[in-house]
N, CA, C and O atoms as a DFTB+ gen file, in Angstrom:
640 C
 N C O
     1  1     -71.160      32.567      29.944
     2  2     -69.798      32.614      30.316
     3  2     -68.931      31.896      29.299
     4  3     -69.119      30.768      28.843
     5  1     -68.058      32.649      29.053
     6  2     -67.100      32.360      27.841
     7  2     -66.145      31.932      28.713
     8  3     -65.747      32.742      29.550
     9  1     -65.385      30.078      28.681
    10  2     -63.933      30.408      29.543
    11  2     -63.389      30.160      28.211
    12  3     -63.998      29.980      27.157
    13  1     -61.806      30.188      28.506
    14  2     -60.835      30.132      27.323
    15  2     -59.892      29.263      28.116
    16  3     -60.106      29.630      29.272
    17  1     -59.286      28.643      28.144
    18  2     -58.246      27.379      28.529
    19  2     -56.985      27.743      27.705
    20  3     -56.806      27.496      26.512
    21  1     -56.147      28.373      28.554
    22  2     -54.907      28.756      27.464
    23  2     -53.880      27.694      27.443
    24  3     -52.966      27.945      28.229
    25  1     -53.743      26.609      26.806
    26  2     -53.203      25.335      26.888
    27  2     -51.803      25.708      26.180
    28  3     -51.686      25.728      24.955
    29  1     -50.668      26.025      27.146
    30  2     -49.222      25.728      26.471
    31  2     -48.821      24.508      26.712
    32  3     -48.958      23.783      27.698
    33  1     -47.994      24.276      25.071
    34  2     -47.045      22.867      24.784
    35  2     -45.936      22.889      26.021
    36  3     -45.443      23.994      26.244
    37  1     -45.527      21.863      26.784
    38  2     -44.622      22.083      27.217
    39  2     -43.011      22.154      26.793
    40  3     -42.192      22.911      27.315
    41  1     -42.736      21.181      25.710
    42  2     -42.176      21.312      24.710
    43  2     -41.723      22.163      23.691
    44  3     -40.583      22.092      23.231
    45  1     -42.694      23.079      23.270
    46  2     -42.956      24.199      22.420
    47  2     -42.770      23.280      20.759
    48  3     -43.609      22.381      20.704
    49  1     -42.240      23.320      20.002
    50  2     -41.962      23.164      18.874
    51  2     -41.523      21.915      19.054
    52  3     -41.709      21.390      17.956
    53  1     -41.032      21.082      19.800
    54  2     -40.145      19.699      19.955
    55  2     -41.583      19.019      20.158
    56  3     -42.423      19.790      20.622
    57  1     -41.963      17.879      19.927
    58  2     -42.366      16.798      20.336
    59  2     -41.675      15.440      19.185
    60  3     -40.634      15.274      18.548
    61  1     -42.842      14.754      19.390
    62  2     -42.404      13.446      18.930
    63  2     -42.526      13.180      17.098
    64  3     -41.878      12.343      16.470
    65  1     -43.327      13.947      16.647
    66  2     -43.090      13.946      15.181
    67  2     -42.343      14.624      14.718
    68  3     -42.031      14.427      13.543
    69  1     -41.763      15.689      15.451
    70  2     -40.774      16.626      14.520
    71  2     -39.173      15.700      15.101
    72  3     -38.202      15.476      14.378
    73  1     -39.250      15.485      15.907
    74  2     -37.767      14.261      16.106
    75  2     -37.908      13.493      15.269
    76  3     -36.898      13.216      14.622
    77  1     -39.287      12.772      14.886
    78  2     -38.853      11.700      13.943
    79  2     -38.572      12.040      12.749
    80  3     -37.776      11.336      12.127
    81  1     -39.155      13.207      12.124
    82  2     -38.834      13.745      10.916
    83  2     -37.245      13.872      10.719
    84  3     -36.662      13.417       9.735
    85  1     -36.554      14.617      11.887
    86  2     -35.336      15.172      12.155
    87  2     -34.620      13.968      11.942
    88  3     -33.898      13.881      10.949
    89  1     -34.712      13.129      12.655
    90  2     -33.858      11.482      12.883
    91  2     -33.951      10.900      11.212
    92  3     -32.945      10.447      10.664
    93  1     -34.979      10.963      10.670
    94  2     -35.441      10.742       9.407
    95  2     -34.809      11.558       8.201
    96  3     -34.628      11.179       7.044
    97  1     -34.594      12.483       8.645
    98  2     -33.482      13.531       7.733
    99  2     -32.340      13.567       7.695
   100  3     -31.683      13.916       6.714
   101  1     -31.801      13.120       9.028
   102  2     -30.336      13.170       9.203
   103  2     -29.544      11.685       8.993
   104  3     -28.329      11.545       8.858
   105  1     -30.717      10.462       9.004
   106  2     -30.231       9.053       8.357
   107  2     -30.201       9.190       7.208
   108  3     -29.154       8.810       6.683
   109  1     -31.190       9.727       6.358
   110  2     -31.278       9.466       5.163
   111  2     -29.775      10.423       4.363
   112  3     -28.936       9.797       3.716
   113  1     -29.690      11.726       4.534
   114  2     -28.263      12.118       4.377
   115  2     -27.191      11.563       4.803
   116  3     -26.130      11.608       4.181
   117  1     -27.340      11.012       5.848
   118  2     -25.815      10.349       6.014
   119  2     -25.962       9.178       4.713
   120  3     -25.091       9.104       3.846
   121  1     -26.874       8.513       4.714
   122  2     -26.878       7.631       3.745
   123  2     -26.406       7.723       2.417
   124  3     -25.552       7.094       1.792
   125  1     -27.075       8.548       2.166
   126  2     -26.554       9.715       0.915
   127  2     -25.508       9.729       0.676
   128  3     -24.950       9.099      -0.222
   129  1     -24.874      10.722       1.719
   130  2     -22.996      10.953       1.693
   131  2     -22.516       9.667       1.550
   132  3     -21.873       9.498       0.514
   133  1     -22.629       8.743       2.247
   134  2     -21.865       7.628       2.248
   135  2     -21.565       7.160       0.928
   136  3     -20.445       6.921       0.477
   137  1     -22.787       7.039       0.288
   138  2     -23.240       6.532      -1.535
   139  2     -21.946       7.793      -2.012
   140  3     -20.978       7.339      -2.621
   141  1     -21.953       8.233      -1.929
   142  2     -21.259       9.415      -2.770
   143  2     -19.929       9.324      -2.334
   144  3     -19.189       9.130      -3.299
   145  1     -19.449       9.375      -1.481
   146  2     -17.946       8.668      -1.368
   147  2     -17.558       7.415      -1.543
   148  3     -16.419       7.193      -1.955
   149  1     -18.155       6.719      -1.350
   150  2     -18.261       5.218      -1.365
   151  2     -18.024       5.139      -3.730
   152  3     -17.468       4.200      -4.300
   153  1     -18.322       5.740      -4.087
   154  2     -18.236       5.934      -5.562
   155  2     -17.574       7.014      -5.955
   156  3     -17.641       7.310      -7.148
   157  1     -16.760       7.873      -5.012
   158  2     -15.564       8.314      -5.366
   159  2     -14.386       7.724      -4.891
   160  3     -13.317       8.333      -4.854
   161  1     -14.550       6.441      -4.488
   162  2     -13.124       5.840      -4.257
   163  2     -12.557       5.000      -5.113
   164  3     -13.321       4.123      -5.516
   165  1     -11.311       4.968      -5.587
   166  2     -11.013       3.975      -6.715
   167  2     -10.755       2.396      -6.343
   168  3     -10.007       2.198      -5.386
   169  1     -11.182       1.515      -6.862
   170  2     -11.238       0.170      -6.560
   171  2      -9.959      -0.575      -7.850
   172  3     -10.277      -1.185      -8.870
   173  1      -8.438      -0.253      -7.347
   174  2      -7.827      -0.846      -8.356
   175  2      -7.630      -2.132      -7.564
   176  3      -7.986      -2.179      -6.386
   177  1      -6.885      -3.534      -8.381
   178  2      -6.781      -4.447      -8.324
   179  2      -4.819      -4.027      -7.623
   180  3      -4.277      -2.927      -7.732
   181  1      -4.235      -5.196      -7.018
   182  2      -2.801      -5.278      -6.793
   183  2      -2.252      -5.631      -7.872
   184  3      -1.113      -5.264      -8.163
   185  1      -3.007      -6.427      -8.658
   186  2      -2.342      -7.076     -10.326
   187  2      -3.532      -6.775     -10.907
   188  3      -4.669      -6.525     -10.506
   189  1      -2.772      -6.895     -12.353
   190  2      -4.002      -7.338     -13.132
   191  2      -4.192      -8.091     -13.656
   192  3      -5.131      -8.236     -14.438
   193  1      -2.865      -9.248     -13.239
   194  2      -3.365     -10.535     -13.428
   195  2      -3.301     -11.594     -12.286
   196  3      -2.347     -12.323     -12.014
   197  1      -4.382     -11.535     -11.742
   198  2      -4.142     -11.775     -10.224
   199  2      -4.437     -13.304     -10.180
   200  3      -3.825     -13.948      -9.328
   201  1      -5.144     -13.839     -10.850
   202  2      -5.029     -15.513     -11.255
   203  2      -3.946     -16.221     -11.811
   204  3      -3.718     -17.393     -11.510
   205  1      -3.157     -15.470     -12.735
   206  2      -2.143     -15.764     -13.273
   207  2      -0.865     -16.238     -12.313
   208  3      -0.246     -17.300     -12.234
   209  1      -0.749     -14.885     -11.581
   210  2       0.369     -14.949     -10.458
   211  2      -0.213     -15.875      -9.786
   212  3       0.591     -16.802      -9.884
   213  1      -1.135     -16.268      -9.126
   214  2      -1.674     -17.570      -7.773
   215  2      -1.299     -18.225      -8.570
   216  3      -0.435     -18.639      -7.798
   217  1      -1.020     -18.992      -9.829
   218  2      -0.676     -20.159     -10.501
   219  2       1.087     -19.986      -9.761
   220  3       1.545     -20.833      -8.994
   221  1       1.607     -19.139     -10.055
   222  2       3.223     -19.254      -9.887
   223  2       3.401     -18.997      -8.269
   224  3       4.586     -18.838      -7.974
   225  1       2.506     -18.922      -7.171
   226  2       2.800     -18.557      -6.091
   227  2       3.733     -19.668      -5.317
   228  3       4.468     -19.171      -4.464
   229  1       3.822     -21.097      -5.480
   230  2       4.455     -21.727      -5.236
   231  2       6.255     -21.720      -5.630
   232  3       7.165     -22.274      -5.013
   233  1       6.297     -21.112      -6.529
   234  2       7.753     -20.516      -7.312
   235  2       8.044     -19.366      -6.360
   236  3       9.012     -19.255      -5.609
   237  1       7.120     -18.611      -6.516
   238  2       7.211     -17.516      -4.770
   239  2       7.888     -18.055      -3.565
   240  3       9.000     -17.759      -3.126
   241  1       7.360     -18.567      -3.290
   242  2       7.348     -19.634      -2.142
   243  2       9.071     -20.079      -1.947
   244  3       9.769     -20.036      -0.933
   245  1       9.316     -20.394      -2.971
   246  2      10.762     -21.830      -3.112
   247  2      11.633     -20.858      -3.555
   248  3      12.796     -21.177      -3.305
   249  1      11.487     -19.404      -4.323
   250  2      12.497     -17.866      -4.273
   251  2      12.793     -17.352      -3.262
   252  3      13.907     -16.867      -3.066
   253  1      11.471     -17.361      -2.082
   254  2      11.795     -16.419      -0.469
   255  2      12.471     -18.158       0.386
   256  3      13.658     -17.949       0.638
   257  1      12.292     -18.830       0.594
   258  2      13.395     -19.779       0.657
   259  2      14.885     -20.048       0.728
   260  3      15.705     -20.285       1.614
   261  1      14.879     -19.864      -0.998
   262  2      16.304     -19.247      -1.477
   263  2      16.640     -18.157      -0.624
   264  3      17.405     -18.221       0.339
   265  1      16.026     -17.149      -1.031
   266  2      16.888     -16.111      -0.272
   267  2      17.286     -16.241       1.310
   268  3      18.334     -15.815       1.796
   269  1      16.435     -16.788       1.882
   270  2      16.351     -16.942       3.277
   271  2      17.341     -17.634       3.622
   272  3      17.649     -17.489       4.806
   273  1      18.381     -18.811       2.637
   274  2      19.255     -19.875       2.979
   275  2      20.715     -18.663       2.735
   276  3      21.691     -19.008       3.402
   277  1      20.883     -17.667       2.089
   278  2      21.516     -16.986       2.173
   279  2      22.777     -16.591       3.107
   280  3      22.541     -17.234       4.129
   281  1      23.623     -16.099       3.257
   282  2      24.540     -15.945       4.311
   283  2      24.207     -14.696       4.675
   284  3      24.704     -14.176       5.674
   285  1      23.485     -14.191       4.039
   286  2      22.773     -12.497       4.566
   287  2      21.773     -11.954       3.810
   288  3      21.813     -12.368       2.651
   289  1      20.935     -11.220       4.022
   290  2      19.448     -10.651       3.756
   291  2      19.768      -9.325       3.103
   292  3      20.615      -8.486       3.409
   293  1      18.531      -9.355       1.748
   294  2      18.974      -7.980       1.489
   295  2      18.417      -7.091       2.547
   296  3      17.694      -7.527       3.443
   297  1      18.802      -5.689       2.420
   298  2      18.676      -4.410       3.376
   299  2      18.276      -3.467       2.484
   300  3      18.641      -3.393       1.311
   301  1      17.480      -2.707       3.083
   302  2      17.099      -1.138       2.229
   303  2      17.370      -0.553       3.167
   304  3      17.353      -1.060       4.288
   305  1      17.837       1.237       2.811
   306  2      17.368       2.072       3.616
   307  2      17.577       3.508       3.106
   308  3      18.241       3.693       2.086
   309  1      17.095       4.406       3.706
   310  2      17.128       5.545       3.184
   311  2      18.174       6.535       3.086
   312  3      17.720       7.405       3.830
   313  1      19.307       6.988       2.647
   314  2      20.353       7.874       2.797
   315  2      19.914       9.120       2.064
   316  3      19.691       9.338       0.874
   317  1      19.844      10.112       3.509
   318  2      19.217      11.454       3.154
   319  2      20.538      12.044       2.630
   320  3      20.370      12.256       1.429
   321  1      21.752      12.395       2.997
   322  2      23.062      13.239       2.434
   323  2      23.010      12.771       0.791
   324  3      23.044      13.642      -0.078
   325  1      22.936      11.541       0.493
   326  2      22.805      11.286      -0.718
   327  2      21.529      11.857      -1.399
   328  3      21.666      12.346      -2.520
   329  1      20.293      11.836      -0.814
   330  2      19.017      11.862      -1.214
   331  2      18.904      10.325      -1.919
   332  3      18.147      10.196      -2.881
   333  1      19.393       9.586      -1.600
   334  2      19.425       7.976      -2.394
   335  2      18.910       6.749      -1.515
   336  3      19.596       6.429      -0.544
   337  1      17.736       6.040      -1.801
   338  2      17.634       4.403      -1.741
   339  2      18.565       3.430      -1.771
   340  3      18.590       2.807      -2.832
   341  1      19.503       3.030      -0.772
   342  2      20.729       2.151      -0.731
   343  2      20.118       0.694      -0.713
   344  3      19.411       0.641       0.293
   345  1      20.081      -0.499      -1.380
   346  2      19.551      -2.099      -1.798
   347  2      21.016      -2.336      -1.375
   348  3      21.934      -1.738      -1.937
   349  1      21.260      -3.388      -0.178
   350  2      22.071      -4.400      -0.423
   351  2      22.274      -5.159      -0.229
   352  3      21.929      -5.482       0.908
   353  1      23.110      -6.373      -1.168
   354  2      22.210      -7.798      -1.217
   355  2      23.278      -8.423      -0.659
   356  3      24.396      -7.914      -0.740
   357  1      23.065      -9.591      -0.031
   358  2      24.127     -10.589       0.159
   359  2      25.807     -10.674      -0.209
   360  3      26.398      -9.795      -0.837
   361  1      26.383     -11.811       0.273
   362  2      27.878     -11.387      -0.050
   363  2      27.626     -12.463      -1.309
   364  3      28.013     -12.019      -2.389
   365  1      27.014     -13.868      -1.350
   366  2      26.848     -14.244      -2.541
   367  2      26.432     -13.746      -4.072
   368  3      26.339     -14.369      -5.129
   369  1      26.278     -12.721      -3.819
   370  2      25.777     -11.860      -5.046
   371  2      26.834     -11.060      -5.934
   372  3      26.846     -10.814      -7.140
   373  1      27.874     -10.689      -4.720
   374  2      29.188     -10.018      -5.750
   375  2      29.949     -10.805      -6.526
   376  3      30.570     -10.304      -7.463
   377  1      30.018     -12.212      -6.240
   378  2      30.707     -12.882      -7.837
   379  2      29.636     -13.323      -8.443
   380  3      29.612     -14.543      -8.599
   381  1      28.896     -12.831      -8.768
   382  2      27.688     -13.338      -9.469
   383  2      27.103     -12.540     -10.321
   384  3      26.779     -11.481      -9.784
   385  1      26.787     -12.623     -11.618
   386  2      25.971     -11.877     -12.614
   387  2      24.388     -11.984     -12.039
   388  3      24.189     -13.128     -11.630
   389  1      23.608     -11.410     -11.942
   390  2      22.771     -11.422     -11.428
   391  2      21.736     -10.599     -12.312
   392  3      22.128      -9.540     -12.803
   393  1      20.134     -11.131     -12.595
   394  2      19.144     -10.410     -12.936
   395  2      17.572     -10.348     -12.344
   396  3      16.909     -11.284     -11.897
   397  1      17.304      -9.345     -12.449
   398  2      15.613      -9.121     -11.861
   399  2      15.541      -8.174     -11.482
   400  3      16.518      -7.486     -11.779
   401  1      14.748      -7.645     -10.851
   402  2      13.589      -6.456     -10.623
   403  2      13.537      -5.539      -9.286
   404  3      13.348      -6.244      -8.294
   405  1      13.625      -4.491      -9.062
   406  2      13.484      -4.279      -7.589
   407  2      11.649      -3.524      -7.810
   408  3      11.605      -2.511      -8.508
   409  1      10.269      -4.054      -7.211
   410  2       9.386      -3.553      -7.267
   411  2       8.993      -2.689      -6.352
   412  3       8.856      -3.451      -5.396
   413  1       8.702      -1.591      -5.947
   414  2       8.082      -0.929      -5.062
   415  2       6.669      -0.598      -5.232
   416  3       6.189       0.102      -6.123
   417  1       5.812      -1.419      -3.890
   418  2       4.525      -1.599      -4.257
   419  2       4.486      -0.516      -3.356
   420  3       5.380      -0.173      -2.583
   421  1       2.786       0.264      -3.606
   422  2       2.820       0.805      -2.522
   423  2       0.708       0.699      -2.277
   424  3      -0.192       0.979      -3.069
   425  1       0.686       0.404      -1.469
   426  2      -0.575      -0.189      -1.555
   427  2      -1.862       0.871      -2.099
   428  3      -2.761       0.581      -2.888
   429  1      -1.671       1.924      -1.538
   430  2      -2.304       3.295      -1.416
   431  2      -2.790       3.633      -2.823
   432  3      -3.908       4.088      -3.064
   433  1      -1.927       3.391      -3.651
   434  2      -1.982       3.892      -4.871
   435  2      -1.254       3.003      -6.229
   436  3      -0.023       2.996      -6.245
   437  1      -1.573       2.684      -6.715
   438  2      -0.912       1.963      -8.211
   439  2      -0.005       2.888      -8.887
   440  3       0.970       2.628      -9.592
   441  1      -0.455       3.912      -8.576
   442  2      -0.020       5.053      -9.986
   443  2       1.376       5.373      -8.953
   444  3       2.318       6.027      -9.402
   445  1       1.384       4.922      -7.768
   446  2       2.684       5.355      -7.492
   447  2       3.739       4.453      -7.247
   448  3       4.879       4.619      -6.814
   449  1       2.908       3.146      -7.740
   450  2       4.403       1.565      -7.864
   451  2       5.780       2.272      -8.920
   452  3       5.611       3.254      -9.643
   453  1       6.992       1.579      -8.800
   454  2       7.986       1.613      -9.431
   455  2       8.477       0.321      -9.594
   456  3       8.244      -0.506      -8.712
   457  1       9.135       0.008     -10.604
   458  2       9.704      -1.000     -11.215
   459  2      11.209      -0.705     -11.938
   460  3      11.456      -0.191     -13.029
   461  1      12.164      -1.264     -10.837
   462  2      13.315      -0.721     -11.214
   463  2      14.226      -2.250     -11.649
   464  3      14.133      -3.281     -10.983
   465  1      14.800      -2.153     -12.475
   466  2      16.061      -3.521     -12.761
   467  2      17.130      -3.524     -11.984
   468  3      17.606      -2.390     -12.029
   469  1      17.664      -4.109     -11.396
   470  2      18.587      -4.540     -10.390
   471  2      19.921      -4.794     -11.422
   472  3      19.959      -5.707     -12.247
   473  1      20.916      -3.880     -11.223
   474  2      22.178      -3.390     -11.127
   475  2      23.347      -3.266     -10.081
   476  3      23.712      -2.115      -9.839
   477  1      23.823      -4.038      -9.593
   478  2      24.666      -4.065      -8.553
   479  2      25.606      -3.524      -8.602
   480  3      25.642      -3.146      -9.773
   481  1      26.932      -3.005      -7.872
   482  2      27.968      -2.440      -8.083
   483  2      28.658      -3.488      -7.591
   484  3      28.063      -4.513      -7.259
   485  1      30.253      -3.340      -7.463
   486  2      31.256      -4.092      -7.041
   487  2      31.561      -4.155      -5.174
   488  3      32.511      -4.655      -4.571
   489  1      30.287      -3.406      -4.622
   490  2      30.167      -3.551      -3.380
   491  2      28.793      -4.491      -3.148
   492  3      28.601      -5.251      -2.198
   493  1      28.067      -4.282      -4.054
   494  2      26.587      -5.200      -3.713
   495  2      25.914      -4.339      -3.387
   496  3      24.979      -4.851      -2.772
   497  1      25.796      -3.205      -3.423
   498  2      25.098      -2.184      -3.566
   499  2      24.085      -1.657      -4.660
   500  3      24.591      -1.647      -5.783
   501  1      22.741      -1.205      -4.602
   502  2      22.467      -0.871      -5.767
   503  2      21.654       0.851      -5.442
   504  3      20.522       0.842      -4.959
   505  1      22.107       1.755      -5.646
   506  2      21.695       3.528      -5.471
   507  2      20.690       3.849      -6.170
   508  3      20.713       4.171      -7.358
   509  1      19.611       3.764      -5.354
   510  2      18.495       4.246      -6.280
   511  2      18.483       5.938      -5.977
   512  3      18.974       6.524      -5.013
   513  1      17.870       6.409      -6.948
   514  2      18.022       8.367      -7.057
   515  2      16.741       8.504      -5.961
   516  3      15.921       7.586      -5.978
   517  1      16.550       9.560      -5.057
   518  2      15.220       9.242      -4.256
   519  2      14.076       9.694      -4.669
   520  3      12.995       9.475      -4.123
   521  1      14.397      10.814      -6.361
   522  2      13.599      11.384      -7.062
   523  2      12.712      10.426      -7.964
   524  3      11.917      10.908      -8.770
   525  1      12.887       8.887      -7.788
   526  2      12.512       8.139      -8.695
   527  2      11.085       7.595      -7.614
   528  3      10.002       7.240      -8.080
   529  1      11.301       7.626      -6.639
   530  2      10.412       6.818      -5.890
   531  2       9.192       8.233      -4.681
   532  3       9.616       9.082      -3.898
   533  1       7.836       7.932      -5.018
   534  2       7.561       9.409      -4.477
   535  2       7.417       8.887      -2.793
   536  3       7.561       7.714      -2.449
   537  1       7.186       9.731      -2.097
   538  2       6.412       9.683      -0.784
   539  2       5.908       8.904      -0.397
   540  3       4.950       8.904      -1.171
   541  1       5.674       7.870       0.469
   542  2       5.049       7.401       1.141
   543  2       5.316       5.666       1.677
   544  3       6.492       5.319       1.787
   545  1       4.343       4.757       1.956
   546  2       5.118       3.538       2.647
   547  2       4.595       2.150       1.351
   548  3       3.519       1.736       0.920
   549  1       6.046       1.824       1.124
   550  2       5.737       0.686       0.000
   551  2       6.202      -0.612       0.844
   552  3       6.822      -0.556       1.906
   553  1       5.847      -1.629       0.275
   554  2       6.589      -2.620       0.389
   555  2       7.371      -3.244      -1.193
   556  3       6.938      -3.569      -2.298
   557  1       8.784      -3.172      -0.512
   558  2       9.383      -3.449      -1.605
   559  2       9.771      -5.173      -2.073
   560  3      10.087      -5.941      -1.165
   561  1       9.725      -5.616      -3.321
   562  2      10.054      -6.897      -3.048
   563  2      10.892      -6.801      -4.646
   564  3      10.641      -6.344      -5.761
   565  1      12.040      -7.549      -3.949
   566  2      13.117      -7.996      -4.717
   567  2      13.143      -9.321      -5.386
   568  3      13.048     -10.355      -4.723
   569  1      13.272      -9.325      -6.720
   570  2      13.600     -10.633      -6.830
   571  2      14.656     -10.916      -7.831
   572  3      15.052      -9.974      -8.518
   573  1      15.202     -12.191      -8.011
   574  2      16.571     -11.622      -8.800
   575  2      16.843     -13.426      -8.656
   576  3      16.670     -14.182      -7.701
   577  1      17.524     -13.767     -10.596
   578  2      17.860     -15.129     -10.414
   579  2      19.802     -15.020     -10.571
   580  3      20.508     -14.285     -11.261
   581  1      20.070     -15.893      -9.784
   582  2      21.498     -16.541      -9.789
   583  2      21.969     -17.403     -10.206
   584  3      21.734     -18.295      -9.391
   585  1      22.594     -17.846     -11.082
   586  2      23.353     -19.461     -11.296
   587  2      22.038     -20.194     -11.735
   588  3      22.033     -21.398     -11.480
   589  1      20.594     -19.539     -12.527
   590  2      19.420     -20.390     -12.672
   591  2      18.580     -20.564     -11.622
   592  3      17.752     -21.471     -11.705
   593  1      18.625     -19.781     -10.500
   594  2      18.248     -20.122      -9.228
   595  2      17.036     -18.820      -8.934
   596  3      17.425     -17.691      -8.634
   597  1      16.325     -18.978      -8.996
   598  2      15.261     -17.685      -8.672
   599  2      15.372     -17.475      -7.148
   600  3      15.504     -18.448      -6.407
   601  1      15.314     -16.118      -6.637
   602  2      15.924     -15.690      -5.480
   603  2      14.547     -14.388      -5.040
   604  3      14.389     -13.431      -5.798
   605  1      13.829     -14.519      -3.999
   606  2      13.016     -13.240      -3.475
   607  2      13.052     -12.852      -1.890
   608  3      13.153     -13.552      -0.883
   609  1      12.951     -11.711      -2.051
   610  2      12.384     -10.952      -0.513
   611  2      11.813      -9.914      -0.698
   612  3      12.177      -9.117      -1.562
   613  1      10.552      -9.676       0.277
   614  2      10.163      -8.024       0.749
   615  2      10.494      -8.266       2.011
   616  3      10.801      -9.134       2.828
   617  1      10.272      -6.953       1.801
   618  2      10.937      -5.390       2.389
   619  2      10.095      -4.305       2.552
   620  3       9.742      -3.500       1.690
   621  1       9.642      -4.368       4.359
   622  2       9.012      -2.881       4.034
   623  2       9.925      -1.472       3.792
   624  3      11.132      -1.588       3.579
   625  1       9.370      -0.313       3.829
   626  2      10.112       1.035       3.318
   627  2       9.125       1.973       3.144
   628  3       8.146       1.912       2.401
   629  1       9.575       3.122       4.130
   630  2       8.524       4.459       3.995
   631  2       9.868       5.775       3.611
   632  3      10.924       6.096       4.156
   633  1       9.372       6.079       2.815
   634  2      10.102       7.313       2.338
   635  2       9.304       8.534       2.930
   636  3       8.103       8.713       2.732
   637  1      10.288       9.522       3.840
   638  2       9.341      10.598       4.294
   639  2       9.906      11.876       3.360
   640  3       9.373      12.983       3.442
């Protein structure tokens, strides 16, 4: 007598080594991907001289001060009819010759900072073109000396 025992998997194709293989395939690719984006992202610096500036951060410090003792704060904002960036600074600033920088950082990207010189008009106004500054959310920081007096503020600002 011949018997035959027809033994089905209950499982069929699933058990416990082909999950681990599977689990084993699908860590190791994620791993993978990760490596591979993880080295397509660019790692720029905020400066590139980022020791340099921590030496003067205390001058930072005693500029946002200054400005803060002010009789008013500068303001940004966006004027779409113009398509223009409106800066305006204090009332102490219109009898005053005034010099420095308006920076627009924008964290996202380096390649899309601007560095504009501060020009006031006879209102205390300064019109930036909106074609100068691209898309997206900077923080802007002003700084500008008076009478020998170094003067700062940021400013956030998203251009849509």
């Amino acid at each position: 007598m011949n018997y035959q025992i027809n033994h089905k998997k209950p499982y069929g194709f699933w058990n416990w080594g082909t999950i681990l293989v599977f689990v084993f395939i699908f860590g190791a690719s994620g791993i993978i991907f990760l490596v591979y984006r993880s080295q397509q992202m660019s790692a720029e610096f905020v400066t590139d001289n980022y020791y340099a500036e921590e030496l003067q951060f205390q001058k930072k410090i005693d500029a946002r001060a200054a400005a803060n003792s002010l009789s008013g704060k500068v303001a940004i904002q966006y004027v779409e009819e113009q398509e223009a960036i409106v800066i305006s600074f204090p009332p102490e600033c219109l009898k005053e010759t005034i010099q420095g920088r308006i920076y627009f950082y924008n964290p996202a990207s380096g390649k899309q900072d601007r560095i504009i010189p501060i020009a006031i008009d006879k209102r205390g106004l300064q019109v930036i073109a909106a074609g100068k500054v691209v898309k997206g959310t900077y923080s802007v920081q002003v700084e500008w000396n008076m009478q020998g007096k170094d003067y700062s503020t940021e400013l956030p600002f998203t251009k849509i």
